[in-house]
Structure formats: C-alpha cells, structure tokens
C-alpha positions, 0 to 999 in steps of 0.5 A: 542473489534472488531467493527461492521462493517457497511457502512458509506453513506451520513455521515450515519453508516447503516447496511448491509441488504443482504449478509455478510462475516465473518471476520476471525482473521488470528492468530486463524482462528474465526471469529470476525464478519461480514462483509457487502456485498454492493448491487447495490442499497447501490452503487448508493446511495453512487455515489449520496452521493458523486456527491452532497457532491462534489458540495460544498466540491470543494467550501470550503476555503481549510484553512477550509478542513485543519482544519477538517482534522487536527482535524482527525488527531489528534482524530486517534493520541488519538485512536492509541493504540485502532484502532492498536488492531482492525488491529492486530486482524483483519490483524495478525501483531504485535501490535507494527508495527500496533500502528506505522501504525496507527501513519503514517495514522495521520501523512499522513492526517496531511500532506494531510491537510497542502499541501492542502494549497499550491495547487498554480497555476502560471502566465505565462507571456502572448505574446500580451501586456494587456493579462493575461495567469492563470493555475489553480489546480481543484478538479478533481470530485468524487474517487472511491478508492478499498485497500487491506489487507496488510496495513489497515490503511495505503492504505486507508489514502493515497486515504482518505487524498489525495482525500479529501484535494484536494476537491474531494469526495470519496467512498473507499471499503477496503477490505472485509477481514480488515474493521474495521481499515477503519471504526475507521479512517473514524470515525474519519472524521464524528467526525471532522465534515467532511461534510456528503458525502465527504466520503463514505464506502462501503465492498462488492464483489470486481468484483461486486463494481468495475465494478458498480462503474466503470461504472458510469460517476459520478466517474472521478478518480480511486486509485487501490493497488492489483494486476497487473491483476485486475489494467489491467482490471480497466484500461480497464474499466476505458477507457469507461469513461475516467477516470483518474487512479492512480494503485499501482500494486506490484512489486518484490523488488530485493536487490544488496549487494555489498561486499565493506558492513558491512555484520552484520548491513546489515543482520540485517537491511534486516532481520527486512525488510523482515519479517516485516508484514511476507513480505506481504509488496508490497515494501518487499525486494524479491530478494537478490543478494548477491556479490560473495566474501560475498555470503556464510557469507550472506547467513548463518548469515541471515539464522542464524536471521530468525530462531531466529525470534519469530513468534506468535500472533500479539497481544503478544507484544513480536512477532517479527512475526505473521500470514500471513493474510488468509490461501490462503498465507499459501498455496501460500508459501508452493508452493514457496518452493515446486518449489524453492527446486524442482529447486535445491534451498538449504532450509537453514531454515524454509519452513513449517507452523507452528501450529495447528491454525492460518494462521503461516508461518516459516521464510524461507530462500533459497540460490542457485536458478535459476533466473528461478524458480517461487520465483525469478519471482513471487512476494511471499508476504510472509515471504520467502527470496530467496538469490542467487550470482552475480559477476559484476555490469553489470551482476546483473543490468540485471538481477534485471531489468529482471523482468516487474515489478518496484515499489521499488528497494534496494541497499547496497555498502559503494562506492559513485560511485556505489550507484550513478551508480545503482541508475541511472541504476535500472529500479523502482519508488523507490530506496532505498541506505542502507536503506529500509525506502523508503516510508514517508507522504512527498514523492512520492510512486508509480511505472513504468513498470508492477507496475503500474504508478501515486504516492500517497504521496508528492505533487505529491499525491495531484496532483494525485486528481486535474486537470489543468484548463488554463484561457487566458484573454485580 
C-alpha cells in the first residue's frame, strides 16, 4: 500500500492544506496518491524548525548522532522489502534493484554514523615557543537539500546522512513526483529518536521552495542533483547569501572499448549497465566508443542482449526493465531517435514505446552516428544506447573529453598501460576500469566541468556539511 504523503516539520507528520499533485505510478499511469504542495508559511516553519534544532544538534556528543543514526539504519534494513515497494510504484523500476537501493541508503547512514566519529582536527606546530596553533571541524549550519526522481532513496540519504552526521540541520524537498521513499526513510529517523527539527521535509513546487529557501540566511549550505540549468541558477542565488553548494549536475558517460577486450563479458556487463533503471542513471554508460577491429561484433551482440531484455512492470520480479518515470521521458526518447535516424544512424533494435499503459520505452540501440547529432551530446537518460568506432587512442580521448560535461567516465582494455593512460587522460570526478561499480557509501561521488563540483559520500561527504575553524593561542 502507498503511503500518505505528509510534511514532516519540528519532528511533526502534518498534512498539506493548499495545492497537491497527483502521484502517478509511472507502470499504469493512475495515481497513487497526492502529493502536498508547500506554502510560504509551512517553509518558514521549517527554516525555523531547522535553526533552533541546530542549536543543540552541533552540541551533541557525535558518539551520540552515531547511535541514532545506526538505530535508523538498522529500522530501514528491516523495512527494506516494504519501502522497495513503495519506490517501485512510485519510480518504475524493478522491485530487485529498488530492495538494493533501499539496502545501500542503510548502509550510506551506517557509514555516515560511523565517519562522523573521525571528524578529527590537527595540531600544527606552532613557530614562537608556548603557542599552540588548532584546526578545528564545525558543523557548517542549517542544509537545504533539493533530489530528484531517479533515485528516491539513494539521493536523498546521502544529503539526509551526511548533513545529519556532521551536526547540521536539514530540510530536503525530494521530488513532488517520489515522495513516499523519503518519507518512509525519514521515518526512520523520528523513530530512532533523531531530535525534532534536525530533519525536515517539505514537497512543494520546486522554482517556488528553492528561491524561498534560498533567499533565507538561515540556510548556510545547499546539496543539488538536477540538472545543469537549475545548478547554474541555485548558484546564482546562492552568491546573495554566500551559501556554500555541493551541485551534481549530470553528465554524459562515454565508454572506451578497446579491442585487446573479452567483447561477450563486456557486452554483457554494459548491457546490464545501460539499462539498468531504463538508463535514468546520472552515471548511466551514454557514449560507447567502440575500437574499430571489434565495432561490428560489439555493436550486433549487444543489439542481440537488449532485444531480449524483458521490460514490464517494475513490481514483477521477473522484469528485467520497467518504465520510464513520466511520460516527458517517453517523449524525450522518441526525439532522440527521431534525430539520431534523421542524422544517418542505423536503428539496430528497439526505438519505439511500448504498450497501451504506462510510461514503457523499448531498449534501443543505434550504431553509425555523427559525433554531432543530438544523442551524443545530450544526456538521453534513458534506456538508448548509441554506439559508434574510434580507431587511435588519441582520436577517441578527444572526442570523449569533447563534451562540457564530467561526472562518470568508463573504460574496458585487458592493457595495464592504457587503463592507466586513459584514467590519467579523461576529463571526469569518476573512472571506472572494466567496471561500472563507480559509486559505494565509502568513496567520493561528484563531478568536474558542467557536472558540477563538490562530493557526496567518503570523508569528502561529511566535509562537504563542515567548516575549518583555525584557533591560535599563546
């Protein structure tokens, strides 16, 4: 059963009492329930929620934020397979990768909860003897944090967690169109008795919360998923306030195949990797560039695995696929496709919507493009994978890098000497050789360029929610 979706302010579950929108289930198209919609007031009410929780959260013992937090973990580990439901219903994908998502999220708090023990300062020797010279790590203040659609349990836990461990307060507004994951995890949290005010969520138009929320000096930090138009304009309001912003921004994965490869075990790792979620992964493999003697083999094998890919309801656990999250996804893929065969690209399978209901997309593969055309550079976030030759190392590395963007970049060679060549040469946060498994609670997750800057995850995550506090005495 889908949850009620309500705020959850000063350690309070309220209802909306203006607007709300439907949330749709993206595998049939009805709704599931609504979802409030925040005024001005239920914001500041929030903001001042956050600044007096600050007030005491930053002075507790982090041994202790430790042990609520690993009491939330745990309560999310044992509601697992019920909050997996709740973000298949409401996300599309299958019930397997959600369970695992939902089984990450604990394990991002567990982590959270045990780093937030080793926020360590250092002594640096001082130069006049008798003086003593302390660099100190603070909670930076009150987080505003905005997630999107794609991973509902995931993004919002790394903010939640980080923020959280690092003393902060934090009001997160997930998005409008997958509430219901967040609010299970959040209550989580209440249950684990995370003092009222440290967290706060709010749903609510987004232009409307973020430039209410963004306006207020109450909020000293900002972590943004989206887009890189809607980053560019929260960093353009945060400058009023000098807020300090942590922005993942997307990217356009590309994918070097050398042909020294096992090309079957590799088709059959990127297949699972680019269709997994339908490819509405911000780290998604996007570009394959395929080396010329293995191009046409590649190309044909994986069309081969992504015809066979079964594509149904997330909540069958024997869909290998499910729909896309709305149907502006749908539409955004039959443009891909529409461009990519006007530029000349050869439609190997897939390419169409599929069904009556429901927001379904076929896996779709497309050899011979222009490095020109629309689906080599935009992000598609979708489950469409565009393959096309290199010859040289130099001539692919140029092209790979040609794009603004740079979150996550992928590799396959069986050569030590080009693995560590083109880990050095590619322009990206993240690099991933012979593996796609780029992304753990431990290790820093954020990229450079148009992708954004600043990490979630690693030490580097719980840094991210802290300042530098230097204190000099003689």
């Amino acid at each position: 059963m889908y949850p009620a979706i309500q705020f959850l302010i000063d350690g309070t579950w309220r209802d909306g009492v203006g607007d709300a929108e439907p949330v749709l289930n993206p595998a049939t198209g009805a709704s599931l329930g609504d979802c409030p919609m925040a005024t001005a007031q239920v914001l500041d009410e929030a903001l001042a929620a956050a600044e007096a929780a600050f007030k005491s959260w930053r002075k507790t013992a982090a041994i202790d934020r430790a042990r609520i937090m690993g009491k939330a973990s745990d309560l999310l580990r044992e509601r697992a397979d019920r909050v997996a439901e709740v973000l298949t219903l409401e996300q599309g994908k299958p019930i397997g990768e959600a369970r695992t998502e939902v089984i990450y999220a604990a394990d991002v708090i567990e982590w959270y909860a045990e780093e937030c023990k080793r926020t360590y300062g250092r002594i640096v020797p001082g130069r006049v003897p008798g003086t003593r010279q302390l660099v100190m790590q603070e909670p930076v203040g009150v987080v505003a944090a905005f997630s999107p659609w794609n991973f509902p349990a995931l993004t919002p836990i790394r903010k939640i967690a980080g923020a959280i461990a690092a003393g902060c307060s934090i009001i997160i507004k997930p998005s409008e169109e997958t509430p219901g994951t967040c609010v299970e995890m959040a209550r989580c949290f209440v249950e684990a008795g995370l003092p009222d005010g440290v967290l706060n969520v709010v749903f609510g138009q987004p232009a409307f919360v973020s430039e209410h929320l963004m306006k207020s000096d109450t909020v000293r930090k900002i972590s943004f998923t989206g887009s890189v138009p809607v980053g560019k304009l929260l960093m353009r309001q945060a400058a009023d306030t000098l807020k300090r912003t942590t922005l993942e921004l997307g990217g356009h994965a590309p994918v070097i195949v050398f042909d020294d490869v096992d090309v079957e075990k590799t088709v059959q790792s990127l297949v699972a990797g680019k269709f997994r979620n339908g490819g509405q992964v911000c780290v998604s493999p996007t570009r394959f560039y395929i080396q010329q003697d293995i191009y046409e083999p590649f190309a044909a094998r994986f069309a081969e695995l992504a015809s066979a890919w079964k594509v149904g309801p997330g909540i069958d656990p024997e869909s290998q696929m499910g729909p896309l999250a709305n149907p502006r996804r749908v539409d955004a893929m039959e443009d891909f496709v529409r461009d990519a065969r006007e530029a000349g690209g050869k439609l190997l399978t897939g390419g169409s919507k599929l069904g009556n209901q429901g927001f379904f997309f076929q896996p779709t593969v497309i050899k011979d493009l222009p490095d020109t055309c629309k689906l080599m550079t935009d992000e598609p976030f979708g489950p469409i994978a565009p393959i096309v030759p290199f010859r040289t190392f130099d001539e692919v590395i140029e092209r790979a890098n040609a794009l603004p963007f740079g979150l996550a970049s992928y590799a396959f060679t069986r050569s030590l000497q080009t693995s560590q060549a083109v880990s050095d040469a590619i322009e990206a946060g993240m690099m991933g050789i012979n593996t796609l498994a780029i992304s753990t609670p431990e290790t820093p997750f954020g990229g450079v360029k148009y992708s954004g800057h600043g990490r979630e995850g690693g030490i580097e995550g719980l840094e991210a929610y802290m300042n530098l506090k230097f204190v000099a005495s003689a």
